[in-house]
PyMOL Python script that loads the backbone (N, CA, C, O; Angstrom):
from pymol import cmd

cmd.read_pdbstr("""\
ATOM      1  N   UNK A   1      22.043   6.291 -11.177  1.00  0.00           N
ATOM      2  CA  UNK A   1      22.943   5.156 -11.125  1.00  0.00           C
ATOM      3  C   UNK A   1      23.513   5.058  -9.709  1.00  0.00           C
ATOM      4  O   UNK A   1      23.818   6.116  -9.159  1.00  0.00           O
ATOM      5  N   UNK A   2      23.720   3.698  -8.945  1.00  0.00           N
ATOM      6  CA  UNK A   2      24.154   3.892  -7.950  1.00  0.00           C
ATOM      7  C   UNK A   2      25.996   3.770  -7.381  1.00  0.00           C
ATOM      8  O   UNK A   2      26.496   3.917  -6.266  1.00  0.00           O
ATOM      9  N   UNK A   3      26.534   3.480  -8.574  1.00  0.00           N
ATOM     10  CA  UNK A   3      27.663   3.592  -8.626  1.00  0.00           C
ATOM     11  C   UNK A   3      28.359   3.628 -10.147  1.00  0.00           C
ATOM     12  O   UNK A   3      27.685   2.936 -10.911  1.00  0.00           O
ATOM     13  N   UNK A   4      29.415   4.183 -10.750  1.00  0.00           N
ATOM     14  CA  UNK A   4      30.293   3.853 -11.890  1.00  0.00           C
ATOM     15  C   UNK A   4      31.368   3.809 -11.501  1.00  0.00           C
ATOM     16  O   UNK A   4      31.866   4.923 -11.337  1.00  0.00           O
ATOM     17  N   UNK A   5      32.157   2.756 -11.201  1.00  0.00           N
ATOM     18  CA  UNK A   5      33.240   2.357 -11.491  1.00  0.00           C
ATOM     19  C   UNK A   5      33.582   1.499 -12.477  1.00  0.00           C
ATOM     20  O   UNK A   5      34.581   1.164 -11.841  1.00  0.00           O
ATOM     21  N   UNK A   6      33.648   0.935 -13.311  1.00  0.00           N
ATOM     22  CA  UNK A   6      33.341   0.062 -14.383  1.00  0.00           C
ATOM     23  C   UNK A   6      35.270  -0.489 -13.719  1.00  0.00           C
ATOM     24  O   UNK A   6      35.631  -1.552 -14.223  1.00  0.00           O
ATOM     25  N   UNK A   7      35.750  -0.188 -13.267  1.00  0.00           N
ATOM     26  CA  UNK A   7      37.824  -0.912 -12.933  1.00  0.00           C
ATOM     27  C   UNK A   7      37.195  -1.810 -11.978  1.00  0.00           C
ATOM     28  O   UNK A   7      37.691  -2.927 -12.121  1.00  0.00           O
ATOM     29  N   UNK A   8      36.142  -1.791 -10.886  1.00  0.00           N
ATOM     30  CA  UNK A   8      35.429  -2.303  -9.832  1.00  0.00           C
ATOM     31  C   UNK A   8      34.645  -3.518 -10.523  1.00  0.00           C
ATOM     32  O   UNK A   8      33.571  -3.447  -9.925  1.00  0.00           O
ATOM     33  N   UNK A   9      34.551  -4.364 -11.228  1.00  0.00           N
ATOM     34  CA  UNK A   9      33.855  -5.290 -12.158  1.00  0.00           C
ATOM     35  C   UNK A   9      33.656  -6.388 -11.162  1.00  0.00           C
ATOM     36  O   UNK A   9      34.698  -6.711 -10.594  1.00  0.00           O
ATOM     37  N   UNK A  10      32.519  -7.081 -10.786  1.00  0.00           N
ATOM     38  CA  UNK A  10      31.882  -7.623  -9.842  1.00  0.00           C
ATOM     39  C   UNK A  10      31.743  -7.408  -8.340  1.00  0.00           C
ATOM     40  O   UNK A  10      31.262  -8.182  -7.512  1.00  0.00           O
ATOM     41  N   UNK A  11      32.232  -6.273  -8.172  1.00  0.00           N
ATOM     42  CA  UNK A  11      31.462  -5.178  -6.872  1.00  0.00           C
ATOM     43  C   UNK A  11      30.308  -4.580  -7.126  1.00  0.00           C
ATOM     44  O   UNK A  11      29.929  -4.156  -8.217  1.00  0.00           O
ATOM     45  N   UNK A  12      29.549  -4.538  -5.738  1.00  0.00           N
ATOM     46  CA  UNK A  12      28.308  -3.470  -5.923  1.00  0.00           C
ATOM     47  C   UNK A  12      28.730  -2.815  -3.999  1.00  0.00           C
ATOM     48  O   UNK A  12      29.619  -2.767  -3.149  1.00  0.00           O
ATOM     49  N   UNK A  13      27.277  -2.440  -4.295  1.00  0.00           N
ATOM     50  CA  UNK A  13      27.288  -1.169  -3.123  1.00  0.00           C
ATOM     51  C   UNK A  13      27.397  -1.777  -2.166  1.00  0.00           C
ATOM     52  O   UNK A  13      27.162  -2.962  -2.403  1.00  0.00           O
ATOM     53  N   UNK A  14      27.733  -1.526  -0.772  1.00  0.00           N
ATOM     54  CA  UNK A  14      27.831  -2.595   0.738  1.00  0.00           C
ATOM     55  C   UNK A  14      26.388  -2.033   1.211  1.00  0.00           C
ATOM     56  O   UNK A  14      25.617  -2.871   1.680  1.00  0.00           O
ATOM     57  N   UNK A  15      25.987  -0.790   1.135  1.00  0.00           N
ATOM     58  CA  UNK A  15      25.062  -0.186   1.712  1.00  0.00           C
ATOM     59  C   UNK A  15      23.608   0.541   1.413  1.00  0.00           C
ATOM     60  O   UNK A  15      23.500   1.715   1.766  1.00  0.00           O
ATOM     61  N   UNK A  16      22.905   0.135   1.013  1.00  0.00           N
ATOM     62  CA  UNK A  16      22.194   1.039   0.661  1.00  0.00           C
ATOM     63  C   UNK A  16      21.281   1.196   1.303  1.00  0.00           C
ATOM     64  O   UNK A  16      21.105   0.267   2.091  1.00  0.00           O
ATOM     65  N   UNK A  17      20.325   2.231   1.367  1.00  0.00           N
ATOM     66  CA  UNK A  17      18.617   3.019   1.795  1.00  0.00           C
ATOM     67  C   UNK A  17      18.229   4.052   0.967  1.00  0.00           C
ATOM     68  O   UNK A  17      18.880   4.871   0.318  1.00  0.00           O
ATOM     69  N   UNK A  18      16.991   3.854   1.118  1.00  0.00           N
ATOM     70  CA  UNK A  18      16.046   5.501   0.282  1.00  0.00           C
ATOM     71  C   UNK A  18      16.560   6.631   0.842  1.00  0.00           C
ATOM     72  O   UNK A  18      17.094   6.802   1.938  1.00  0.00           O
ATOM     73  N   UNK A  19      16.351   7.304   0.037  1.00  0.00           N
ATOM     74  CA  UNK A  19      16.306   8.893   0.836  1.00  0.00           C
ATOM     75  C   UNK A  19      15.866   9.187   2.070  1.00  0.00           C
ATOM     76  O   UNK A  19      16.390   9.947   2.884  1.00  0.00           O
ATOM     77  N   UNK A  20      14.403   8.244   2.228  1.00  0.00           N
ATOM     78  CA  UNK A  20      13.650   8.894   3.779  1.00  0.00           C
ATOM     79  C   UNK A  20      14.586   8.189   4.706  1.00  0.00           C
ATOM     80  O   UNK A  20      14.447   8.447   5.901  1.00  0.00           O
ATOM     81  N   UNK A  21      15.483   7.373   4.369  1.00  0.00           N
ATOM     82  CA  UNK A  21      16.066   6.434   5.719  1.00  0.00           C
ATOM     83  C   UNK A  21      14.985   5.552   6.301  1.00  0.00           C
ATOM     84  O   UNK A  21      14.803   5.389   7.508  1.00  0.00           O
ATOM     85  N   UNK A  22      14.351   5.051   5.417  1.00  0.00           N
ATOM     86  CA  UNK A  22      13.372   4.151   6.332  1.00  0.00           C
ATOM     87  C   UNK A  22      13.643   2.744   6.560  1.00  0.00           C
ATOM     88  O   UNK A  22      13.049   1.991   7.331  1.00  0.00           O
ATOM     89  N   UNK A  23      14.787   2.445   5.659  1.00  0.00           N
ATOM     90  CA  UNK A  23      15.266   1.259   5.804  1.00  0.00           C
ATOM     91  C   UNK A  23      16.921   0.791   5.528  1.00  0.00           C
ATOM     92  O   UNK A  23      17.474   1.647   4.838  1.00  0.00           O
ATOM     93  N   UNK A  24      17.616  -0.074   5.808  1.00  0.00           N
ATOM     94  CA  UNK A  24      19.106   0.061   4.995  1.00  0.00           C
ATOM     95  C   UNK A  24      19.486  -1.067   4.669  1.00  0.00           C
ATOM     96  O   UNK A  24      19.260  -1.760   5.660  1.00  0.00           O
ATOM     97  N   UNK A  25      20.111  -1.951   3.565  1.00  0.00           N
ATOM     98  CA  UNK A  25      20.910  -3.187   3.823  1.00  0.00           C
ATOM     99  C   UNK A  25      22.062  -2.653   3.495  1.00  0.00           C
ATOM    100  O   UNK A  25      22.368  -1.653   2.845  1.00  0.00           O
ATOM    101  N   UNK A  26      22.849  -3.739   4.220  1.00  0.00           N
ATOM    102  CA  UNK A  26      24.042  -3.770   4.624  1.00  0.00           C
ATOM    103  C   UNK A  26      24.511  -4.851   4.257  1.00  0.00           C
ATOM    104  O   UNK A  26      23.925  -5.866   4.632  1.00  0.00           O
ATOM    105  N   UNK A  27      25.926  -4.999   3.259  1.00  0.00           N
ATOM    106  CA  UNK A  27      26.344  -6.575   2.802  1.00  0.00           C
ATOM    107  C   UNK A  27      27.875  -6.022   2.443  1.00  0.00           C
ATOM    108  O   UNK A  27      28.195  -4.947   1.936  1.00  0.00           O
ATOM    109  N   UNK A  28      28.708  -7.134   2.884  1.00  0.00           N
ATOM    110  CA  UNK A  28      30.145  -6.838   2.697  1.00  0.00           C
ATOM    111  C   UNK A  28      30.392  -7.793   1.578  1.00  0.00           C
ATOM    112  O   UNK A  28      29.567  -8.561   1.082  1.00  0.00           O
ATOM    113  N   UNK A  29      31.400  -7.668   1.314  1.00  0.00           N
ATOM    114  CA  UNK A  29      31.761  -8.219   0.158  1.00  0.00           C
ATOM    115  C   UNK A  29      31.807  -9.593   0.029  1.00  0.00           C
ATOM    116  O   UNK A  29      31.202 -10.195  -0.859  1.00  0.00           O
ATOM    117  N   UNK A  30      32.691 -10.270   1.109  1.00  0.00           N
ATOM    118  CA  UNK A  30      33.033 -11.208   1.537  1.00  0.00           C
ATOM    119  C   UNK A  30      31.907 -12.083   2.423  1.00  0.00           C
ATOM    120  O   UNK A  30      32.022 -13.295   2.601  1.00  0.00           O
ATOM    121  N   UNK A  31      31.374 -11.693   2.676  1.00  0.00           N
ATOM    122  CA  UNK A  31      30.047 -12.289   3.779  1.00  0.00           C
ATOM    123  C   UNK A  31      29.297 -12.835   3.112  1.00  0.00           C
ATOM    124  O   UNK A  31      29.081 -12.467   1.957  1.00  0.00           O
ATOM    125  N   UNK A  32      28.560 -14.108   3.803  1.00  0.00           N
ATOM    126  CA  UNK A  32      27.576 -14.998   3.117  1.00  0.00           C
ATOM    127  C   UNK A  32      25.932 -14.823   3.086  1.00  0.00           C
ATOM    128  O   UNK A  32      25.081 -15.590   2.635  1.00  0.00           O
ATOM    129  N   UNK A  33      25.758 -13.203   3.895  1.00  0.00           N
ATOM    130  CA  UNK A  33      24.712 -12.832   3.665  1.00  0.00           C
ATOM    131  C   UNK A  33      24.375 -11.094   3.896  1.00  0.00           C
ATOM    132  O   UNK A  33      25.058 -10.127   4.235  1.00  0.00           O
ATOM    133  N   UNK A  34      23.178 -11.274   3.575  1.00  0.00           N
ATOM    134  CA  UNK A  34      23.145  -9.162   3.731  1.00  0.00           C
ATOM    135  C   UNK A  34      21.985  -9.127   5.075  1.00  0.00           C
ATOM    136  O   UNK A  34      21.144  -9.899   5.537  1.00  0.00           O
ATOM    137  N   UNK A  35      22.509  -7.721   5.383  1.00  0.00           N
ATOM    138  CA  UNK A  35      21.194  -7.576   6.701  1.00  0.00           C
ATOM    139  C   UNK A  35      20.583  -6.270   6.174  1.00  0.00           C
ATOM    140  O   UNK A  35      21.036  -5.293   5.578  1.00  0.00           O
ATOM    141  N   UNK A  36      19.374  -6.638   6.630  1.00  0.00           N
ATOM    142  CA  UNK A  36      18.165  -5.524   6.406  1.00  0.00           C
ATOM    143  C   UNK A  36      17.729  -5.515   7.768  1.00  0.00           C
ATOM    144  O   UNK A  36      17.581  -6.426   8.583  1.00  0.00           O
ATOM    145  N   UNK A  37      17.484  -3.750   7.856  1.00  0.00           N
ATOM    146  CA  UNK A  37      16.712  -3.463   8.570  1.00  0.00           C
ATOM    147  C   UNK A  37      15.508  -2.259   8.315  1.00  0.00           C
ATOM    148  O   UNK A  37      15.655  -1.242   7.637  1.00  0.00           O
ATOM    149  N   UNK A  38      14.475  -2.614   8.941  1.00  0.00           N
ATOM    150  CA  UNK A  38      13.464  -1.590   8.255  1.00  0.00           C
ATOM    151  C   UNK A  38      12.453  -1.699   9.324  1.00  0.00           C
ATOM    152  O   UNK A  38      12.543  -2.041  10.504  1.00  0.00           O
ATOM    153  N   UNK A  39      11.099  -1.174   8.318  1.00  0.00           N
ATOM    154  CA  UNK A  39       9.911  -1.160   8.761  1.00  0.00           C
ATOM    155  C   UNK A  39       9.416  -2.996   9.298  1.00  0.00           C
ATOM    156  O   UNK A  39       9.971  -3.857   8.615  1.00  0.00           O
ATOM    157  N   UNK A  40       8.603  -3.445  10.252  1.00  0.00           N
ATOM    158  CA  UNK A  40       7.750  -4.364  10.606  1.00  0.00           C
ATOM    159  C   UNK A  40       7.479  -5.463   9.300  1.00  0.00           C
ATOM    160  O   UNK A  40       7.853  -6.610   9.056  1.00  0.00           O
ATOM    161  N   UNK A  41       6.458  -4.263   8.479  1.00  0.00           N
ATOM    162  CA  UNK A  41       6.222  -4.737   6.737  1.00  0.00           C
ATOM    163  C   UNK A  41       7.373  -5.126   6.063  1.00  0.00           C
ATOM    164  O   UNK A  41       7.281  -6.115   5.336  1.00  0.00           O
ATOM    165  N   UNK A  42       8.155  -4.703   6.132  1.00  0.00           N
ATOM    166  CA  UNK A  42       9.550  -4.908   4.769  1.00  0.00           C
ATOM    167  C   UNK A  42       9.945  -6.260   5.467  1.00  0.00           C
ATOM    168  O   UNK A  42       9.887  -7.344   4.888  1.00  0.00           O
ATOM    169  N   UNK A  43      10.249  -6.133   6.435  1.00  0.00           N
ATOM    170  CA  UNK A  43      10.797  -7.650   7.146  1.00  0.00           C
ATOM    171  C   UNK A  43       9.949  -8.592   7.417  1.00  0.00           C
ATOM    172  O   UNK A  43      10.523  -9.675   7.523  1.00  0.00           O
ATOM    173  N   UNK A  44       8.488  -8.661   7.621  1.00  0.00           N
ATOM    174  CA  UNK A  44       7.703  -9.799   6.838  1.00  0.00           C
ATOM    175  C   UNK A  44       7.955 -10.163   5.331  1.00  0.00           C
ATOM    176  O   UNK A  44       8.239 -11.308   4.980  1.00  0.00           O
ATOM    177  N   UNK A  45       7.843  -9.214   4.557  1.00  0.00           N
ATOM    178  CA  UNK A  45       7.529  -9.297   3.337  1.00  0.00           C
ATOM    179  C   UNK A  45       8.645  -9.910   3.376  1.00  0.00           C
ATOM    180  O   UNK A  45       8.170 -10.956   2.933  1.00  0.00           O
ATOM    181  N   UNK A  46      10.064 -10.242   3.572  1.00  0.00           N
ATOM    182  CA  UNK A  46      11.506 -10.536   3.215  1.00  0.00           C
ATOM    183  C   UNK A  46      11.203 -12.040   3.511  1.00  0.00           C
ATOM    184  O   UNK A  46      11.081 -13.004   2.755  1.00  0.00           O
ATOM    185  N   UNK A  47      11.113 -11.894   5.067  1.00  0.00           N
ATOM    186  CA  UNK A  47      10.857 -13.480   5.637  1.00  0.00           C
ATOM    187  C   UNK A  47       9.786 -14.203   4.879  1.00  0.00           C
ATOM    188  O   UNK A  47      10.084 -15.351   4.551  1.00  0.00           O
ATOM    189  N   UNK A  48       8.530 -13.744   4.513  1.00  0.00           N
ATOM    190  CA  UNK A  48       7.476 -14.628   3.613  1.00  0.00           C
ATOM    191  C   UNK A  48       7.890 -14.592   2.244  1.00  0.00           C
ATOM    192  O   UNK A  48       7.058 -15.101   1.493  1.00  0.00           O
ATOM    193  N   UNK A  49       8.755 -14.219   1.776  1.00  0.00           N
ATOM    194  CA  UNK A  49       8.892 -14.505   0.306  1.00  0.00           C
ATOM    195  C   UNK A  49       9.656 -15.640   0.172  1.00  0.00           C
ATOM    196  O   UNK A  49      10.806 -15.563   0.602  1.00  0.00           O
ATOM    197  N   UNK A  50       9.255 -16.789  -0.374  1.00  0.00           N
ATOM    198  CA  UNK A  50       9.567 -18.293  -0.951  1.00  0.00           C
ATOM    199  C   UNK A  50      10.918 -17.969  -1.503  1.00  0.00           C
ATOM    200  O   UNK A  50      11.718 -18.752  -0.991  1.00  0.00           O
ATOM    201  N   UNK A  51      11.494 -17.178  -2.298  1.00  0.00           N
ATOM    202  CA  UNK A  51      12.573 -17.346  -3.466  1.00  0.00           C
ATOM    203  C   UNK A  51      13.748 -16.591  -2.155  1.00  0.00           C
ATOM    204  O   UNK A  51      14.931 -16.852  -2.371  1.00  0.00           O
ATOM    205  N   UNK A  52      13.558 -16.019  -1.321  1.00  0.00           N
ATOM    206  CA  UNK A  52      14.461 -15.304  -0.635  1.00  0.00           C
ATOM    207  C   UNK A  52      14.532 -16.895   0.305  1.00  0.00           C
ATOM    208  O   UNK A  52      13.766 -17.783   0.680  1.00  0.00           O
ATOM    209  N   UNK A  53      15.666 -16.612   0.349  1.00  0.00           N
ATOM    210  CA  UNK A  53      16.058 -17.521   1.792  1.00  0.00           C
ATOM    211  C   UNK A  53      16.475 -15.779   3.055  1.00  0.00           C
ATOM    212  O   UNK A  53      17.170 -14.780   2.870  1.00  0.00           O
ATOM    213  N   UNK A  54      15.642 -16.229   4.169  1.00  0.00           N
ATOM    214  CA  UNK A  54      15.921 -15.125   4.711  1.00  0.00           C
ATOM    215  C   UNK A  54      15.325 -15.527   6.465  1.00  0.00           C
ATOM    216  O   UNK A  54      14.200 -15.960   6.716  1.00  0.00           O
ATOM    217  N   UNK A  55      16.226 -15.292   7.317  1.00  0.00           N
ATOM    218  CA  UNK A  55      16.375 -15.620   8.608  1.00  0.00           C
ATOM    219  C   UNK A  55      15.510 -14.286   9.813  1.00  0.00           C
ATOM    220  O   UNK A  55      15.594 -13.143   9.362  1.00  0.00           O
ATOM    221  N   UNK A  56      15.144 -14.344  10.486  1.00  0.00           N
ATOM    222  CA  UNK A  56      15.166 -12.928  11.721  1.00  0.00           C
ATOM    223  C   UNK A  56      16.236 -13.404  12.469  1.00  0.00           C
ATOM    224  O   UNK A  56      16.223 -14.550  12.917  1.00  0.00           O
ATOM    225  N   UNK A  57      17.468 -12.383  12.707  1.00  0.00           N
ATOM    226  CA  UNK A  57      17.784 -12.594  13.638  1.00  0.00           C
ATOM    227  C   UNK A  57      17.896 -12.727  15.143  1.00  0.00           C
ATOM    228  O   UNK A  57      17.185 -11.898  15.710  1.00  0.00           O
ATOM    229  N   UNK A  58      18.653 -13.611  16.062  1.00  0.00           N
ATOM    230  CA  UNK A  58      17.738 -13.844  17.359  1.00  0.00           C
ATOM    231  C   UNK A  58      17.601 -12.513  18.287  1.00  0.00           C
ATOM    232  O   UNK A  58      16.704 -12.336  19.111  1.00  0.00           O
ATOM    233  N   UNK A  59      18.733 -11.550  17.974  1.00  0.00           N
ATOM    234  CA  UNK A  59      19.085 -10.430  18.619  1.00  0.00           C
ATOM    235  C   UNK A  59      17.861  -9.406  18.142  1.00  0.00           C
ATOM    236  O   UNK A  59      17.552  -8.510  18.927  1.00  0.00           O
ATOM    237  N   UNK A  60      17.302  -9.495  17.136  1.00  0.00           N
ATOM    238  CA  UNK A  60      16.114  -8.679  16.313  1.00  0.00           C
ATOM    239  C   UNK A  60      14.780  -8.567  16.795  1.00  0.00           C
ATOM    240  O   UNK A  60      13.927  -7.919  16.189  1.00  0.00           O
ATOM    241  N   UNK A  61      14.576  -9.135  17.796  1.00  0.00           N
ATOM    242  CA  UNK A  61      13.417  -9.400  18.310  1.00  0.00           C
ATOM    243  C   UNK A  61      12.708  -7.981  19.461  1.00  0.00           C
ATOM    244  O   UNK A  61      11.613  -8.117  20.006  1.00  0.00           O
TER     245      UNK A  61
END
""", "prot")
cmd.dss("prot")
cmd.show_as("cartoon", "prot")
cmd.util.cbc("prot")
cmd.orient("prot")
């Protein structure tokens, strides 16, 4: 499980990654979007998926 707080009722995690650290998103509570960073692959796969709305940022390059 990645968190139990059940008093916390429409929070989730700000942060997460795997174990290997190969990748992390990052999303605050309040913010209108999350950032990923990873492998080459994970961030195609993000940007080509139709149902994601999902940007590169200009600094990412």
């Amino acid at each position: 499980m990645l968190y139990d707080h059940p008093e916390e009722d429409g929070w989730s995690p700000s942060n997460l990654w795997p174990r290997d650290q190969s990748w992390v998103s990052c999303t605050d509570y309040d913010l209108w979007a999350t950032k990923v960073a990873g492998p080459t692959a994970l961030i195609e796969a993000l940007l080509d998926d139709g149902d994601l709305e999902a940007v590169r940022l200009p600094w990412a390059t």
